[in-house]
Backbone bond lengths (Angstrom), bond angles and torsions (degrees), N, CA, C in turn:
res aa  C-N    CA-C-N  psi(-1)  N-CA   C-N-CA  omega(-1)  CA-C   N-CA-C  phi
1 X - - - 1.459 - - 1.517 109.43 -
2 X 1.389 108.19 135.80 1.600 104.28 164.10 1.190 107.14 -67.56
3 X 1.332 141.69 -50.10 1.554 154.16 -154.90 1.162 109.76 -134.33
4 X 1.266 132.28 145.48 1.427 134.19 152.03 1.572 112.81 -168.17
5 X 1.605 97.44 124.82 1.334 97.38 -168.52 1.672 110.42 -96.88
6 X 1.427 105.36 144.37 1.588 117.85 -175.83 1.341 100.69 -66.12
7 X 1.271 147.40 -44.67 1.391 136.47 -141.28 1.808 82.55 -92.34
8 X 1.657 111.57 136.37 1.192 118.29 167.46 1.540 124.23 -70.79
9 X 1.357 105.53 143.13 1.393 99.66 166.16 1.575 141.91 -115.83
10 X 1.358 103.83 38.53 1.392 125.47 163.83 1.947 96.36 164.71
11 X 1.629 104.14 139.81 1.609 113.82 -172.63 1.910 104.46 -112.48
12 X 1.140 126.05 151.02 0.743 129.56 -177.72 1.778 114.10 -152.02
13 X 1.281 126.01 163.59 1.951 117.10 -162.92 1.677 91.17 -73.47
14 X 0.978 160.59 -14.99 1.042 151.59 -140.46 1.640 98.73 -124.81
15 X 1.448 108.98 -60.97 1.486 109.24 -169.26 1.912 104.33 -161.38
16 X 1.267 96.95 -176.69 1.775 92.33 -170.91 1.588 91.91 -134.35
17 X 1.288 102.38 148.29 1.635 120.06 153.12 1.195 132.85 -70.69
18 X 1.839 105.28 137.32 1.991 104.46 176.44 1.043 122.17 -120.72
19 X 1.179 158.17 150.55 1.187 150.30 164.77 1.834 117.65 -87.03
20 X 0.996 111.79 106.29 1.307 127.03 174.99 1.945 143.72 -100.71
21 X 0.720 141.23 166.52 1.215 150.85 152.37 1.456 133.22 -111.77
22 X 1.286 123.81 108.28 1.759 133.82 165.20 1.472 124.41 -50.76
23 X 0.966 100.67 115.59 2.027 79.76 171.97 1.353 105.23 -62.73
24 X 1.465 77.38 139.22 1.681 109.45 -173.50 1.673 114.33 100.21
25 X 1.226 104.42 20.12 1.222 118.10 -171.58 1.568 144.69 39.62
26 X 1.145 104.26 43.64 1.628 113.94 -167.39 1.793 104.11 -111.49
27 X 1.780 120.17 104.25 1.430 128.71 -143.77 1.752 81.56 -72.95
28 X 1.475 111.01 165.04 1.365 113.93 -171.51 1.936 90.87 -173.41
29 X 1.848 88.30 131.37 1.432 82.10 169.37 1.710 117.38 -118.15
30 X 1.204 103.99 141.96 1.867 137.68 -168.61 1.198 89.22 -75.97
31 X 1.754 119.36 126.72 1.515 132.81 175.70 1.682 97.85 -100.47
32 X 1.096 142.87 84.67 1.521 127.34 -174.17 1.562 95.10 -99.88
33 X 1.930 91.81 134.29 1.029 103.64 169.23 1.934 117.41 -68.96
34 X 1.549 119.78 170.18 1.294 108.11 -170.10 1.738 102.44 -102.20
35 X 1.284 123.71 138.66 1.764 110.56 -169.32 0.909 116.51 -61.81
36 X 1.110 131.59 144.49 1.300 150.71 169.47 1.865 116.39 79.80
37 X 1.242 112.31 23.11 1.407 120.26 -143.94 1.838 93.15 -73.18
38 X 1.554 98.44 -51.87 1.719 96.82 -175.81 1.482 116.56 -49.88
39 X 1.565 109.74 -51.69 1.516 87.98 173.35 1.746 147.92 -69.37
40 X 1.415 97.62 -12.98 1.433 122.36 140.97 1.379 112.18 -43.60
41 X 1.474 130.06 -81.92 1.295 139.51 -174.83 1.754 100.05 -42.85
42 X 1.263 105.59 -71.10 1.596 96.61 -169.48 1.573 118.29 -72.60
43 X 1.149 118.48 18.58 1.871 124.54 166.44 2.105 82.90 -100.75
44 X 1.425 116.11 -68.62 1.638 93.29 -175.65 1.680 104.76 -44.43
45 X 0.931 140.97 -62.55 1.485 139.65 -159.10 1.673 102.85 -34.84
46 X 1.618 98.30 -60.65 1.614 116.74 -160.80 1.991 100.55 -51.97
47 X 1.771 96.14 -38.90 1.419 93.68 174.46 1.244 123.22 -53.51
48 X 1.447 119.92 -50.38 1.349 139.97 -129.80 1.712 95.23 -84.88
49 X 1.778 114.37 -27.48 1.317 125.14 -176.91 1.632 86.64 -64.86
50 X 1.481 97.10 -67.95 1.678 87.00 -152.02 1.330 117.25 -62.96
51 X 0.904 120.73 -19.50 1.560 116.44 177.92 1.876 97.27 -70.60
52 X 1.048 100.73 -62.62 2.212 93.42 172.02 1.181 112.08 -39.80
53 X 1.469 139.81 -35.70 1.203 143.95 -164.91 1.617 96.71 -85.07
54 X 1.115 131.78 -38.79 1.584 143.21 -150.62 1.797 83.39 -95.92
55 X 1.466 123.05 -63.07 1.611 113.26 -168.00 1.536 101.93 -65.21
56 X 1.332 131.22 -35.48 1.684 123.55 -167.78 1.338 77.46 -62.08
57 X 1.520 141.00 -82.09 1.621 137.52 -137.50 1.494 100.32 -54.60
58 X 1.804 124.04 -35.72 1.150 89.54 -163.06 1.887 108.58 -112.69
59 X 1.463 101.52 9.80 1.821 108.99 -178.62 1.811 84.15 -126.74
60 X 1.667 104.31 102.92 1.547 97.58 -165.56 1.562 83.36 -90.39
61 X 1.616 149.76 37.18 1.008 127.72 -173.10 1.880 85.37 -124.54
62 X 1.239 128.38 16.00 0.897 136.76 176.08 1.484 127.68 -91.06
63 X 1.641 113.18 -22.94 1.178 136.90 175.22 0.983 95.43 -67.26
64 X 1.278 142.06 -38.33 1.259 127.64 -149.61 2.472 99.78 -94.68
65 X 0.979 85.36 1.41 1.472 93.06 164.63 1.529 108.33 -124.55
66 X 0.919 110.86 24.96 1.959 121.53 152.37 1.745 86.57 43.44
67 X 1.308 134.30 70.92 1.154 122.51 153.50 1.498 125.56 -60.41
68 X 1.029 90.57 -36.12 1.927 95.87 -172.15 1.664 103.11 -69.40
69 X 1.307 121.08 -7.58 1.401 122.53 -163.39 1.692 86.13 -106.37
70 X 1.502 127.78 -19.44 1.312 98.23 -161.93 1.789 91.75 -104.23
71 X 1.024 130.04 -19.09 1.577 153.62 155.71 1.401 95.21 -28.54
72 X 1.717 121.49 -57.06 0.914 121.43 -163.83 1.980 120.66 -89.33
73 X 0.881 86.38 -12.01 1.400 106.07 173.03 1.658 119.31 -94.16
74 X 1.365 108.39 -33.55 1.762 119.81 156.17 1.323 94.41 -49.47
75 X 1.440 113.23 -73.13 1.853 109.10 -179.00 1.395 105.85 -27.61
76 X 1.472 114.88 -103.99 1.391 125.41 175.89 1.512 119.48 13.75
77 X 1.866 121.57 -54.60 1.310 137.89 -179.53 1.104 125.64 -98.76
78 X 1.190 117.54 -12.67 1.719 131.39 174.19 1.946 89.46 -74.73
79 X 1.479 97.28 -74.07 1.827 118.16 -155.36 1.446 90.98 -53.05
80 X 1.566 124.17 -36.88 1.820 113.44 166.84 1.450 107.73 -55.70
81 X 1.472 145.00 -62.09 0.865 158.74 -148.45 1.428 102.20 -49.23
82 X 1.792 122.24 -56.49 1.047 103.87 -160.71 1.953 110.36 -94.31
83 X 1.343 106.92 27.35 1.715 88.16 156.81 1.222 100.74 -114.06
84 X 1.440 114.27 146.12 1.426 124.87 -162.51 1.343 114.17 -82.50
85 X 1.206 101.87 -9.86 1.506 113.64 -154.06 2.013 90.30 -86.97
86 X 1.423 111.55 -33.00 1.408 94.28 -173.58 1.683 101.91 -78.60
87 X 1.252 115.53 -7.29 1.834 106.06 -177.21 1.489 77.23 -86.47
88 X 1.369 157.79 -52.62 1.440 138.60 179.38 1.295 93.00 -14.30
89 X 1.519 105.28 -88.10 1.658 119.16 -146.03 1.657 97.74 -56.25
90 X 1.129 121.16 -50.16 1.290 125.05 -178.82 1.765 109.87 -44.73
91 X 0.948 123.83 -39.13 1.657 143.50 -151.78 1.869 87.99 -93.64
92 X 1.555 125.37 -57.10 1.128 103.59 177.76 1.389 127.23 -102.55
93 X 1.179 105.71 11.40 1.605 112.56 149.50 1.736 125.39 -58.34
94 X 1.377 101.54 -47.12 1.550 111.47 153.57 1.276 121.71 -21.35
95 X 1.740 103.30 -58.73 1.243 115.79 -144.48 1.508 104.49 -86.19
96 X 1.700 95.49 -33.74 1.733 86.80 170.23 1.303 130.00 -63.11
97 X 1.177 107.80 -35.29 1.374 127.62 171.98 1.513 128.53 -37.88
98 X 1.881 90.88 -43.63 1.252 90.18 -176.99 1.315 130.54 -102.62
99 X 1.849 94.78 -4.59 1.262 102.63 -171.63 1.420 126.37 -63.97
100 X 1.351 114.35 149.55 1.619 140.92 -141.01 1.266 121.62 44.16
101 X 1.757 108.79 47.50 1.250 80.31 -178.23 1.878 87.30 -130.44
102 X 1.423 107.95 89.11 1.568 112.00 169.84 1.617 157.23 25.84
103 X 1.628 78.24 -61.17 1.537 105.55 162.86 1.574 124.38 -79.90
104 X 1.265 126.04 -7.38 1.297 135.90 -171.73 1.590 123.76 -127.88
105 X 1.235 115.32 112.19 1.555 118.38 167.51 1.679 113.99 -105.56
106 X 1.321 97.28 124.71 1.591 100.40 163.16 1.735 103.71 -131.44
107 X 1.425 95.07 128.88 1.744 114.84 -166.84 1.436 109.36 -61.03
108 X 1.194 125.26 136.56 1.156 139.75 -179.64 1.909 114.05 -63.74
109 X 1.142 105.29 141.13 1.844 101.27 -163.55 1.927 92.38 -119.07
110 X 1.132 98.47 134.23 1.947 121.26 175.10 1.187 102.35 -73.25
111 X 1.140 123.65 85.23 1.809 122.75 -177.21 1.351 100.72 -70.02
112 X 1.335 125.56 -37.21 1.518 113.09 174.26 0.981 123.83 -63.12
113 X 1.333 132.85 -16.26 1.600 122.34 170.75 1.242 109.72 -124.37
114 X 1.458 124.76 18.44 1.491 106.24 163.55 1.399 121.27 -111.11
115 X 1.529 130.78 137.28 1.187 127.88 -166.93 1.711 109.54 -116.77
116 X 1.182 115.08 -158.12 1.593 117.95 -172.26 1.731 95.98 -58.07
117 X 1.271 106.53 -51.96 1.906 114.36 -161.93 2.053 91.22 -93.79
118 X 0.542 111.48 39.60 1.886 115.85 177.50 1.055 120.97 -159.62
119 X 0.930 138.41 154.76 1.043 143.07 158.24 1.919 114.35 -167.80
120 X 1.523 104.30 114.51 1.311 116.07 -178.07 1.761 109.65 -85.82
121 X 1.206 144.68 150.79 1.172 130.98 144.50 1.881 96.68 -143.64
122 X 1.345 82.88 -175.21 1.776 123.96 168.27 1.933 106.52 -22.49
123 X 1.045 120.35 113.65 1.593 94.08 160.09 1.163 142.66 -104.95
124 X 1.787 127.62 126.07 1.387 104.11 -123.88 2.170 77.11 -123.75
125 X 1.754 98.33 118.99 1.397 96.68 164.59 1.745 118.79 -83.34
126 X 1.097 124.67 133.55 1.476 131.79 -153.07 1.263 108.18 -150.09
127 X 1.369 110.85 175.28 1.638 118.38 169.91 1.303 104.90 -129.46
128 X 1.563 115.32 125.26 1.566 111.85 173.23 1.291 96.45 -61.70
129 X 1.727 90.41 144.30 1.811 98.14 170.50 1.260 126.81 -85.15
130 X 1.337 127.22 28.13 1.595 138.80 149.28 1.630 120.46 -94.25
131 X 1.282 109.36 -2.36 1.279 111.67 164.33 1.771 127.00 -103.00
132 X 1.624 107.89 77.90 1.266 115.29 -172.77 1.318 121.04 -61.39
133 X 1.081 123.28 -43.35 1.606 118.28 145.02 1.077 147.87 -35.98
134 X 1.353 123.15 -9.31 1.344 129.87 164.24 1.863 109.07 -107.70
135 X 1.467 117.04 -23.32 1.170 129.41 143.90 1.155 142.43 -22.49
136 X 1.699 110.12 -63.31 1.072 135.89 159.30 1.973 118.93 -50.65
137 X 1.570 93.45 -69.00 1.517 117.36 162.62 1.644 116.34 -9.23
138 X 1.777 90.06 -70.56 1.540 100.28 -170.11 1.651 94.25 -87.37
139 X 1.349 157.07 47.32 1.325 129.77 177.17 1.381 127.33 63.37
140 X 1.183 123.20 28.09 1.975 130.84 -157.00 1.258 88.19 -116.45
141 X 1.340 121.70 121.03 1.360 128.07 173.33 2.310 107.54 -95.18
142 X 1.275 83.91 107.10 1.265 96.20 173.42 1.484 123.15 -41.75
143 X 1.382 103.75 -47.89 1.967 98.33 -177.28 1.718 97.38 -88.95
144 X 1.335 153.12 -4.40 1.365 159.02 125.98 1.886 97.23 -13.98
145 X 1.480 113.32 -59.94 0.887 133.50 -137.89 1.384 105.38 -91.81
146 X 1.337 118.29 -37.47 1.489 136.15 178.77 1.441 100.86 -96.34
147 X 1.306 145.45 26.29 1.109 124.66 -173.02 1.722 87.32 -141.14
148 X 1.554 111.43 -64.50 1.676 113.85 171.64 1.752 93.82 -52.07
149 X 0.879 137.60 20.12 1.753 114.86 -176.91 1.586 103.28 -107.92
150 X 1.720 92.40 -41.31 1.106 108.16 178.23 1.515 131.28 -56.33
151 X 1.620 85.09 -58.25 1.398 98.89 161.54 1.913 133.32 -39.56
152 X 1.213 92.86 -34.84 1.607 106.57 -152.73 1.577 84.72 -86.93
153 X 1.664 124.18 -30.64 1.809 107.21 -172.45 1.435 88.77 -78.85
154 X 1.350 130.09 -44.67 1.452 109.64 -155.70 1.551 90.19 -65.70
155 X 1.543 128.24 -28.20 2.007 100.61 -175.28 1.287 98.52 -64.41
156 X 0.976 157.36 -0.08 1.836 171.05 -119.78 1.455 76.08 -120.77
157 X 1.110 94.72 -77.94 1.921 101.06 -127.73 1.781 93.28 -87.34
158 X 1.813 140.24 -49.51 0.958 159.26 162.91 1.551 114.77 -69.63
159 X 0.765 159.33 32.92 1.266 173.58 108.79 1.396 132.08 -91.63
160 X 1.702 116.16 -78.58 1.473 120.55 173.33 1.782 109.77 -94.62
161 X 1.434 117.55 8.07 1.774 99.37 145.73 1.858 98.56 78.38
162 X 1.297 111.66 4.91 1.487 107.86 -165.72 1.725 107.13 -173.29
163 X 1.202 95.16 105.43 1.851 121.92 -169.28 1.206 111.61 -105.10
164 X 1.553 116.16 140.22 1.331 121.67 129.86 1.248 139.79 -21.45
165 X 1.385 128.90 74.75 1.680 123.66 -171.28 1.629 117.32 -81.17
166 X 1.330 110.32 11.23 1.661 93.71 169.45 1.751 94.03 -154.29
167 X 1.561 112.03 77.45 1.312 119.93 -178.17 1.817 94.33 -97.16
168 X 1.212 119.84 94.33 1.466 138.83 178.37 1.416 91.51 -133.77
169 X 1.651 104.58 142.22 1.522 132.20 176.13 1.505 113.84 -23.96
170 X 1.377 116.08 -42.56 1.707 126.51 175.15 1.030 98.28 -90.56
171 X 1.750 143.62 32.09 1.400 119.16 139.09 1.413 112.48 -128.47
172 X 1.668 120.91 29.01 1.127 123.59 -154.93 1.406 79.19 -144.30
173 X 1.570 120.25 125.19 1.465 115.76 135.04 1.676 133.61 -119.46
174 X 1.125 146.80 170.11 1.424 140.46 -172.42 1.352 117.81 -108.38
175 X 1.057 132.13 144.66 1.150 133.42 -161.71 2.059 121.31 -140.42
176 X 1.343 124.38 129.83 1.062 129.30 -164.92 2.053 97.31 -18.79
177 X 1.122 116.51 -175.74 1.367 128.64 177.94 1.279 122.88 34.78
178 X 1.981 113.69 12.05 1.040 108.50 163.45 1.949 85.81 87.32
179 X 1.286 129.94 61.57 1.237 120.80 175.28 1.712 89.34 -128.61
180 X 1.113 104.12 162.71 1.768 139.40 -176.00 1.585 123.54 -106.47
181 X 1.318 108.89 78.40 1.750 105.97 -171.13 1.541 98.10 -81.79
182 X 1.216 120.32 131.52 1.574 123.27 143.25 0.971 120.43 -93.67
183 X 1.645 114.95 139.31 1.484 103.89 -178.18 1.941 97.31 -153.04
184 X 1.400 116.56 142.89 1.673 126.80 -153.97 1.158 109.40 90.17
185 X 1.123 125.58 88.15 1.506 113.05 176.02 1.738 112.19 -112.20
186 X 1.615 99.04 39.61 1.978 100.64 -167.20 1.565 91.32 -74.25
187 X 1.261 124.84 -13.41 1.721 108.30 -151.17 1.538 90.96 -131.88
188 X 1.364 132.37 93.18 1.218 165.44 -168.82 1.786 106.22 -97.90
189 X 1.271 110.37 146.83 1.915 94.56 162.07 1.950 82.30 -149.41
């Protein structure tokens, strides 16, 4: 890195964001995982069974919503979550997806320097789309914005078979001409 600043710029249970610089100057933000996070994660997991195992035995009307099956499937998407490398693939799968299609940016990812616990990409300046005031500000037409957004999960889920599963205000930013950044792509369906 030419630059990289210590103070994070957005935290999350898994890992936190950095703001950086490449030599050759192209800004890029660093996904660092947080230490020791998996074995944390898999002591909650180990809980999370037995306590499902302990409520099915004793609320038997609970079986019938297969908790222990959905416990186990939280696993499944959490324990993906933390190698970075599958939100890589996940992140430019997006991108093929979307490519040429106007309304949509998904940031470009540094495969050379990002590993299972890293992950570098693209850095994308944006406007969360709950801030209509800055919307307005720059020329961003709000119902543009709510309507292509809309549009673009249902091509997600009814078209390419493979969505965005945590499209919340901090994984969405907006962009001049009325464009659509996604950005986190660990939690896929």
């Amino acid at each position: 890195f030419e630059d990289f600043k210590e103070t994070h710029m957005a935290s999350a249970s898994i890992g936190q964001t950095y703001l950086g610089t490449l030599k050759g100057g192209r800004k890029v933000v660093v996904k660092i995982q947080r230490p020791n996070i998996e074995e944390k994660i898999k002591l909650d997991l180990m809980l999370l069974q037995f306590l499902a195992k302990r409520a099915v035995r004793r609320y038997q009307e609970l079986a019938a919503l297969d908790v222990e099956r959905i416990v186990i499937e939280f696993q499944d998407i959490i324990l993906d979550e933390l190698n970075y490398l599958h939100e890589a693939s996940n992140q430019m799968r997006f991108k093929q997806m979307f490519e040429g299609d106007a309304r949509v940016k998904v940031p470009d990812v540094y495969h050379e320097y990002s590993t299972e616990k890293m992950l570098v990409m693209e850095y994308i300046d944006g406007i969360p789309p709950d801030r209509l005031d800055l919307m307005y500000a720059n020329n961003i037409d709000p119902k543009v914005i709510a309507f292509n957004g809309a549009d673009l999960l249902l091509t997600m889920i009814l078209k390419h078979g493979f969505f965005h599963a945590d499209p919340h205000a901090g994984n969405i930013f907006v962009l001049p001409n009325n464009i659509i950044c996604f950005i986190d792509f660990g939690m896929v369906g």
